[in-house]
TORTIVEX-382048 format. One record per residue (C-alpha): x, y, z; residue in one letter. Coordinates in steps of 0.1 Angstrom, whole numbers, plus 2048, in hexadecimal, padded with zeros to 3 digits. Each point is the difference from the previous one (the first is absolute). Example, Ala and Ser with C-alpha at 12.3 -4.5 7.8 and 13.67 -1.06 7.14 Angstrom:
! residues 2
<node><u>87B</u><v>7D3</v><w>84E</w><type>A</type></node>
<node><u>80E</u><v>822</v><w>7F9</w><type>S</type></node>
! end
This chain:
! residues 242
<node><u>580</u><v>0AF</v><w>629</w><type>X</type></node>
<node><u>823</u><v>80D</v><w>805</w><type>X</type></node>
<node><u>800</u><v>800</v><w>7D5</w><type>X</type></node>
<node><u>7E4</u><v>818</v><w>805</w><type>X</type></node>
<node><u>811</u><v>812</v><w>81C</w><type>X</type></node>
<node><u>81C</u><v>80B</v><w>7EA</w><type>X</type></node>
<node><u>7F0</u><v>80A</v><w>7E5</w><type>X</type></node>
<node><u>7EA</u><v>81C</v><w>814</w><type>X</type></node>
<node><u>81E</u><v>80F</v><w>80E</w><type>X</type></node>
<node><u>80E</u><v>802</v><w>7E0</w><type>X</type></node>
<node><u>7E3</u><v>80F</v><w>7EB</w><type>X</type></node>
<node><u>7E3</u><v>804</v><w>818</w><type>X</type></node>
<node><u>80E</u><v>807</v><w>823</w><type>X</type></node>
<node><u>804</u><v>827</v><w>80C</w><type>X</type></node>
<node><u>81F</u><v>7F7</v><w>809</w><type>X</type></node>
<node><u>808</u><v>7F1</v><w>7DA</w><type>X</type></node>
<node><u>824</u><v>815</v><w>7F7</w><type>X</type></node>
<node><u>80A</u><v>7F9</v><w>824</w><type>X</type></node>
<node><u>7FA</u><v>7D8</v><w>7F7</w><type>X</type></node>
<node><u>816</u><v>808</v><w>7DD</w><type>X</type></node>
<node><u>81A</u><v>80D</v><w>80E</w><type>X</type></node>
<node><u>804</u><v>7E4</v><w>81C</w><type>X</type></node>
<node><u>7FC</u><v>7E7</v><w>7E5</w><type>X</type></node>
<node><u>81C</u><v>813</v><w>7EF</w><type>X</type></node>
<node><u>816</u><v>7FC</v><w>820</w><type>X</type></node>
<node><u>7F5</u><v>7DE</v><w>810</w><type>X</type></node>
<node><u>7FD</u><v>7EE</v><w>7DF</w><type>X</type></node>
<node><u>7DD</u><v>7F6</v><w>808</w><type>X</type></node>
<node><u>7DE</u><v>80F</v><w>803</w><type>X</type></node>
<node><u>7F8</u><v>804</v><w>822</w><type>X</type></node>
<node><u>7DC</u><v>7F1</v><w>80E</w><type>X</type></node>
<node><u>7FF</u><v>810</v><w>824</w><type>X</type></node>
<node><u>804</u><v>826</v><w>7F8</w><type>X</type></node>
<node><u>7F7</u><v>80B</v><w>823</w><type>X</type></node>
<node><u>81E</u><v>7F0</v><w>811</w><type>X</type></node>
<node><u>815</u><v>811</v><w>7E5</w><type>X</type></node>
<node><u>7F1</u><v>825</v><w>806</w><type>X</type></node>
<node><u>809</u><v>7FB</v><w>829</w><type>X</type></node>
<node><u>823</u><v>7F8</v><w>7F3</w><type>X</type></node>
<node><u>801</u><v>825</v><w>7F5</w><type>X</type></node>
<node><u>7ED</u><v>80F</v><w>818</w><type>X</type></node>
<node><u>815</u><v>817</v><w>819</w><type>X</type></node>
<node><u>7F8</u><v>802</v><w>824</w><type>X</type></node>
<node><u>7FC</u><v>826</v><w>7F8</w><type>X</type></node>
<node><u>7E2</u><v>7FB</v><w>7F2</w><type>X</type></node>
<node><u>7F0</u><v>7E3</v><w>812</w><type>X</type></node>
<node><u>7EE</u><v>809</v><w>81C</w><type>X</type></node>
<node><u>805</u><v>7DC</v><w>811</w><type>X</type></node>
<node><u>820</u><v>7EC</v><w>7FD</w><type>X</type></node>
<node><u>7EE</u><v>7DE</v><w>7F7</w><type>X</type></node>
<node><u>7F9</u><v>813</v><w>7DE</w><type>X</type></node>
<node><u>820</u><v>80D</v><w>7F8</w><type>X</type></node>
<node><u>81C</u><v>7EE</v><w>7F2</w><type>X</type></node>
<node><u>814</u><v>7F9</v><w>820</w><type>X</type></node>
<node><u>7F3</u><v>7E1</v><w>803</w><type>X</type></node>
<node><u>804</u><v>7F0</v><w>7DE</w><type>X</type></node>
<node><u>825</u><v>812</v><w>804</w><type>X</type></node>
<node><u>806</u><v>7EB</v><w>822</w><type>X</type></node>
<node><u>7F5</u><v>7DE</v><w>7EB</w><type>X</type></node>
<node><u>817</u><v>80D</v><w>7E0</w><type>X</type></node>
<node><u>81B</u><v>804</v><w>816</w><type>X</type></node>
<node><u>800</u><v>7DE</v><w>80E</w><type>X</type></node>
<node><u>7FC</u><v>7F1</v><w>7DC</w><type>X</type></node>
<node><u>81B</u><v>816</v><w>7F6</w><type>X</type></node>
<node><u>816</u><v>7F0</v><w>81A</w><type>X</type></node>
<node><u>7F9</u><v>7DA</v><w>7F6</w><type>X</type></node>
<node><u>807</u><v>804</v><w>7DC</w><type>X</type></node>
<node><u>81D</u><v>816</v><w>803</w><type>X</type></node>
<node><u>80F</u><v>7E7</v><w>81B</w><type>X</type></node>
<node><u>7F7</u><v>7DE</v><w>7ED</w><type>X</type></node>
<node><u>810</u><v>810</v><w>7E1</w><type>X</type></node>
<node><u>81F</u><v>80A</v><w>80F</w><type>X</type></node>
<node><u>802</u><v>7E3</v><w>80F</w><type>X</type></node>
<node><u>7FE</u><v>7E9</v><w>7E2</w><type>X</type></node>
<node><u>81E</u><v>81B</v><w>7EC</w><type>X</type></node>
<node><u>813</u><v>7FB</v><w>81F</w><type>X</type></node>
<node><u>807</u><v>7DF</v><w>80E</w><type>X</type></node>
<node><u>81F</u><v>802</v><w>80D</w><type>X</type></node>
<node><u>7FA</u><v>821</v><w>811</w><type>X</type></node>
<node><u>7F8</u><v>807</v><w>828</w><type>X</type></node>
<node><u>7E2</u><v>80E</v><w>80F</w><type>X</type></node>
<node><u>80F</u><v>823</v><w>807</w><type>X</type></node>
<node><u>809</u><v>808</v><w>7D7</w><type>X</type></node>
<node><u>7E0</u><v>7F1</v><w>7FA</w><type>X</type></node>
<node><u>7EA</u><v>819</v><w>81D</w><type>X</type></node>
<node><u>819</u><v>81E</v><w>7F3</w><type>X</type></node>
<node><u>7F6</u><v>7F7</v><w>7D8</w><type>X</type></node>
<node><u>7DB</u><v>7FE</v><w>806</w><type>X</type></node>
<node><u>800</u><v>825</v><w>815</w><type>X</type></node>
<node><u>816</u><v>80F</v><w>7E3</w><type>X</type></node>
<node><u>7E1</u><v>7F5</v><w>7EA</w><type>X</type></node>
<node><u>7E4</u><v>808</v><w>815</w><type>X</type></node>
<node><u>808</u><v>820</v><w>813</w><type>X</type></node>
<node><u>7E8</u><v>81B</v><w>7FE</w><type>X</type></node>
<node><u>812</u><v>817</v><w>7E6</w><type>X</type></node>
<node><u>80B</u><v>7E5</v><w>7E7</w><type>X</type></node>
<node><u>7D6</u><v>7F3</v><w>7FE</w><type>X</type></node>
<node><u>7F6</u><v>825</v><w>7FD</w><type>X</type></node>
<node><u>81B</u><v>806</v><w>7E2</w><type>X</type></node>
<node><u>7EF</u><v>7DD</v><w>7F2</w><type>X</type></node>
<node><u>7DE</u><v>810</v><w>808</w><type>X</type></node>
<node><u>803</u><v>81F</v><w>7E6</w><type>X</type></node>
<node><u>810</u><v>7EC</v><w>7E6</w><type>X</type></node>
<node><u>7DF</u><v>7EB</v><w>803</w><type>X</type></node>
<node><u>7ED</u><v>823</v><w>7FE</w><type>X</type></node>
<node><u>7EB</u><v>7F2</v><w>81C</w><type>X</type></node>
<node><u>7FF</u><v>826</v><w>806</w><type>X</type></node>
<node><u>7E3</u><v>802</v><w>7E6</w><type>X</type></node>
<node><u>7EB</u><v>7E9</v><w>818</w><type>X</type></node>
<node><u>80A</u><v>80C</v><w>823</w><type>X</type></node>
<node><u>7E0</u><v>812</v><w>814</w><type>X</type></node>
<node><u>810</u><v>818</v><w>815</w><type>X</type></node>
<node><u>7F6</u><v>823</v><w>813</w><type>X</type></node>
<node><u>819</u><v>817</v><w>7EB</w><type>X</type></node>
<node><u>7F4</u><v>81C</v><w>814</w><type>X</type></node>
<node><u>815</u><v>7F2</v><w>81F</w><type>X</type></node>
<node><u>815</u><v>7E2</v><w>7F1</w><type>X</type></node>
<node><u>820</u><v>801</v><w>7E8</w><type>X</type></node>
<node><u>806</u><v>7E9</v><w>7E8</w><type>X</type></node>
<node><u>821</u><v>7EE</v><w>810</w><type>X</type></node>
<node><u>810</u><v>7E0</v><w>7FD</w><type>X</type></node>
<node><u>7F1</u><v>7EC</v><w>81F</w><type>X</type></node>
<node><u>7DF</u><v>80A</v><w>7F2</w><type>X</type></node>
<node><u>809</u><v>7ED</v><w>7DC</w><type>X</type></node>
<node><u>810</u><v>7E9</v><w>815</w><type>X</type></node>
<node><u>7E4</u><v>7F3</v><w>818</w><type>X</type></node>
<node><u>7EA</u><v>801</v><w>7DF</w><type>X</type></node>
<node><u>818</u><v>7E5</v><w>7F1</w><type>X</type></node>
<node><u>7FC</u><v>7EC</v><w>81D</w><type>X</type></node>
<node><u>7DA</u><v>806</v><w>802</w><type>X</type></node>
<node><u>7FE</u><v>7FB</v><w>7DB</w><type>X</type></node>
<node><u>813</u><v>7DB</v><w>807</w><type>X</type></node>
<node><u>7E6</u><v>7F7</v><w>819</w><type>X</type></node>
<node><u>7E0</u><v>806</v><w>7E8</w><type>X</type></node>
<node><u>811</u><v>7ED</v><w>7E9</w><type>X</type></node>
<node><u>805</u><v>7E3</v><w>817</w><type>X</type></node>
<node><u>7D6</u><v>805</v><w>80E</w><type>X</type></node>
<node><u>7F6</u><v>7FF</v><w>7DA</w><type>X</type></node>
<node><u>814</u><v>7E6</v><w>7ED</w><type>X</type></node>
<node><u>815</u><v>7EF</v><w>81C</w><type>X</type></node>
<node><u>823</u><v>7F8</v><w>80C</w><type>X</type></node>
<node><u>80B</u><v>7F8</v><w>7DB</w><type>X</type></node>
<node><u>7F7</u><v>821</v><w>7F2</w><type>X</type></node>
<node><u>811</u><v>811</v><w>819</w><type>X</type></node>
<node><u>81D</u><v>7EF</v><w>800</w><type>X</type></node>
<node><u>7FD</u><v>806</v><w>7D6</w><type>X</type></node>
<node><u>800</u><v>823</v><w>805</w><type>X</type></node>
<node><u>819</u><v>805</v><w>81A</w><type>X</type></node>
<node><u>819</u><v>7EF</v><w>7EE</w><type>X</type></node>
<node><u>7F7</u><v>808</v><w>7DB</w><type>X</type></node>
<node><u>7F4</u><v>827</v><w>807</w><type>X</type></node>
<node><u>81B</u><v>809</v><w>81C</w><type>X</type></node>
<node><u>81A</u><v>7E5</v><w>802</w><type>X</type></node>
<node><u>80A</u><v>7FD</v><w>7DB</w><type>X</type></node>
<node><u>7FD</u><v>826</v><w>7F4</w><type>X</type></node>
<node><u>80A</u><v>815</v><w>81D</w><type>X</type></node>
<node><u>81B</u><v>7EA</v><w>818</w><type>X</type></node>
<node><u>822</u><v>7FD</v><w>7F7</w><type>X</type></node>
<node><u>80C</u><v>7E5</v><w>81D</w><type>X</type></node>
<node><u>823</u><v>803</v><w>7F6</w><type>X</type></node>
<node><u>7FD</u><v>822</v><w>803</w><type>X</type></node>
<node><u>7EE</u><v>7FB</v><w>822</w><type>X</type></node>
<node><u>81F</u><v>7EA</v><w>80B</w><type>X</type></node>
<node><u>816</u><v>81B</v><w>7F9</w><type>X</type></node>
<node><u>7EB</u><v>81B</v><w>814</w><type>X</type></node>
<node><u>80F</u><v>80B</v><w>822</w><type>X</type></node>
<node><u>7E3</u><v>806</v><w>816</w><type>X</type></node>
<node><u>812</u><v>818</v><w>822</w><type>X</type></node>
<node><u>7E8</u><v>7F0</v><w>81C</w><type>X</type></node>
<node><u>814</u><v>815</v><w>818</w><type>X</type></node>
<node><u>7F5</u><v>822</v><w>7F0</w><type>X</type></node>
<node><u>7DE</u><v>7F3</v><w>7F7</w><type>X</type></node>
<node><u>7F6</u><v>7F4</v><w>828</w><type>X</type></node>
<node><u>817</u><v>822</v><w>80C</w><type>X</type></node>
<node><u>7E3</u><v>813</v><w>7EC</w><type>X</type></node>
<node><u>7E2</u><v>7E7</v><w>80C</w><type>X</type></node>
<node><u>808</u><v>80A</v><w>821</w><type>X</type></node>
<node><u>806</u><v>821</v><w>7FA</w><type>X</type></node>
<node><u>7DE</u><v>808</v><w>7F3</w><type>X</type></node>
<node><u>7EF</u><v>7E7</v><w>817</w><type>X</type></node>
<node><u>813</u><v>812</v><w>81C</w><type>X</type></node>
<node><u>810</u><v>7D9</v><w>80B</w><type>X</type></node>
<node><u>81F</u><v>7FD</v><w>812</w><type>X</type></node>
<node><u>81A</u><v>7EC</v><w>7EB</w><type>X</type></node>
<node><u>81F</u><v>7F7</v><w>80F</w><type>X</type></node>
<node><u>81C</u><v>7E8</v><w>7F7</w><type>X</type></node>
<node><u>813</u><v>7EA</v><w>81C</w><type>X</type></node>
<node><u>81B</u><v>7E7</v><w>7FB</w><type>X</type></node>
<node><u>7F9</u><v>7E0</v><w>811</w><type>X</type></node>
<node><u>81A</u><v>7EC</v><w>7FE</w><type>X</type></node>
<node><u>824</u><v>7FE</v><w>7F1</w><type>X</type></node>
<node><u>80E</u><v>7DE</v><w>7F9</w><type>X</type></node>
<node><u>81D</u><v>7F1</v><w>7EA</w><type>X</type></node>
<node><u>7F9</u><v>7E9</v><w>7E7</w><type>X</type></node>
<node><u>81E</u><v>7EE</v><w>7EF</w><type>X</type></node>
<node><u>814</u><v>81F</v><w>80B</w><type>X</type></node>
<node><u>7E8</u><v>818</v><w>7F3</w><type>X</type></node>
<node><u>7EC</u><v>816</v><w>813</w><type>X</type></node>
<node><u>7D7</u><v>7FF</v><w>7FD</w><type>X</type></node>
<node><u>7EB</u><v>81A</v><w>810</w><type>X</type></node>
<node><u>7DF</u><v>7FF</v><w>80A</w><type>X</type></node>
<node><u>7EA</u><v>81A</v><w>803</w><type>X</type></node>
<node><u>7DD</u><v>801</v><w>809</w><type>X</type></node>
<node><u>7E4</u><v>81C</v><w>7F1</w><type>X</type></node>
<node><u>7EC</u><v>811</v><w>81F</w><type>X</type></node>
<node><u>7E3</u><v>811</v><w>7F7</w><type>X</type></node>
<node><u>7F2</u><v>812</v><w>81F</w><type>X</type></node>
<node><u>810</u><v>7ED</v><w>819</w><type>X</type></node>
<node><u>7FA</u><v>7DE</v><w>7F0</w><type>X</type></node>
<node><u>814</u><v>7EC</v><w>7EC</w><type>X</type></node>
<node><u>7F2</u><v>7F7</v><w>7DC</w><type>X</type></node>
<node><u>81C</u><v>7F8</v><w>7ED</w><type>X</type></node>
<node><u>825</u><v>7F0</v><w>7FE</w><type>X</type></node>
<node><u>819</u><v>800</v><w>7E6</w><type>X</type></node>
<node><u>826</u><v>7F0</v><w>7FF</w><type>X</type></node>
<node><u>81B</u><v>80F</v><w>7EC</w><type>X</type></node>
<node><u>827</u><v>806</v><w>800</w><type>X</type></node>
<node><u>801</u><v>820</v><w>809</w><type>X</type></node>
<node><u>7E0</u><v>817</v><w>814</w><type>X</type></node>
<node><u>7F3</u><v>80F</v><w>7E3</w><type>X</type></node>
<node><u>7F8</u><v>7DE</v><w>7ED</w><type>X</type></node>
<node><u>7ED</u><v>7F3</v><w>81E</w><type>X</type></node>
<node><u>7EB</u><v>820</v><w>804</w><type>X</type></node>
<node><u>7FA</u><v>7F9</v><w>7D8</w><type>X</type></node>
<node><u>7F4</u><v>7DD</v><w>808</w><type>X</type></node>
<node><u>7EE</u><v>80B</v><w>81E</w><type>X</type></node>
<node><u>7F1</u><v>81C</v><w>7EE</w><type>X</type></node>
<node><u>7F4</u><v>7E8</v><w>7E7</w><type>X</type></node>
<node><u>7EB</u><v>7E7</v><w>816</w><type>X</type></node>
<node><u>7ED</u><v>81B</v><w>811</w><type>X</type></node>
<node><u>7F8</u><v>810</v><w>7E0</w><type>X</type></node>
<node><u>7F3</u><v>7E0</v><w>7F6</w><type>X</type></node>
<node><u>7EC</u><v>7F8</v><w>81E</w><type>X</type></node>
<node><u>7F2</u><v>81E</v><w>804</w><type>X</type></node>
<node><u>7F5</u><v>7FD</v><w>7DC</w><type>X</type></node>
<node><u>80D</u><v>82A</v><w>7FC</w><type>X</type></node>
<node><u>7F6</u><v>804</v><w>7DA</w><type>X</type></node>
<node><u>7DE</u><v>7F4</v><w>801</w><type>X</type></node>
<node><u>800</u><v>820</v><w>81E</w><type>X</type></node>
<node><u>819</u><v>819</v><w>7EF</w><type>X</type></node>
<node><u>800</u><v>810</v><w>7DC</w><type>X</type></node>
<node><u>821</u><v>805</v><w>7F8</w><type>X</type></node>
! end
């Protein structure tokens, strides 16, 4: 049956140059077709969200996450859990997946009200992580994980020029805040001396409540590292197109 399946949508199907040119991307012929036309179907022209892609995006995402972890964490053994969290948000942040989305020309697929929409890069982006879960819902874990490595990993991420990458988390949460209208202050905590060097601690306050600390030698390091694990927590690119 699925034999069958695959050869409508390639020569019968309505929806048969769609089916070519996923073949063409996934390196297989796709058998659920549906699942894969939700993956490109915008919010803007769904009139409920069970039938747009935001869904399949949310299960993407999550997919997404678990490969891109497990494989960093098989390059790097000897490495700690914050390079690996910073890593795996260089790679998956909203503007790098929408880049990866138009060199995939998923914007030949995408279903979207051009009347009120504009084509941007957390549009291409959430398609790539739609697109990842309707691969995973029609040939399973495998697949995915075959296409996230082969089809994004491979041509389109550099890691050692990821590693090399500054990412300012200080400017980045300053203009969070800023256009979410969030107090962000920073307070030091604590000053100690450790084998005659001073440490300070400071601590991220974001309306009043405390969300994130950071040591360093001097203020402006600890505000970096502080900076860094509320950006993290909050999870501020999956929310922010930079």
């Amino acid at each position: 049956m699925k034999f069958i399946r695959k050869l409508f949508n390639l020569y019968v199907s309505a929806q048969r140059k769609k089916a070519r040119f996923l073949r063409e991307l996934l390196g297989f012929i796709p058998i659920n077709m549906s699942v894969y036309l939700m993956a490109f179907k915008h919010s803007s022209v769904s009139a409920e969200l069970h039938t747009s892609n935001e869904r399949l995006e949310f299960l993407g995402d999550a997919v997404l996450d678990t490969v891109i972890s497990e494989y960093l964490f098989m390059k790097y053994p000897l490495r700690g859990e914050g390079f690996l969290t910073e890593m795996r948000s260089k790679i998956v942040n909203r503007k790098r997946l929408g880049e990866i989305g138009n060199e995939l020309n998923l914007q030949r697929l995408l279903d979207y009200h051009r009347g009120y929409v504009t084509l941007n890069s957390t549009i291409l982006g959430n398609a790539v992580e739609a697109l990842i879960g309707a691969v995973y819902l029609d040939a399973g874990f495998a697949a995915a994980k075959a296409f996230i490595l082969n089809k994004i990993m491979v041509p389109y991420i550099s890691l050692d020029d990821l590693q090399n990458a500054e990412v300012n988390y200080k400017s980045r949460l300053f203009e969070w805040a800023q256009r979410y209208e969030k107090e962000l202050i920073f307070e030091v905590l604590e000053e100690k001396n450790h084998n005659k060097v001073r440490i300070f601690s400071v601590g991220a306050f974001i309306d009043g409540e405390l969300m994130g600390k950071g040591e360093g030698r001097n203020k402006k390091d600890a505000e970096k590292e502080a900076s860094r694990e509320v950006y993290h927590k909050l999870n501020i690119d999956a929310i922010m197109e930079w």
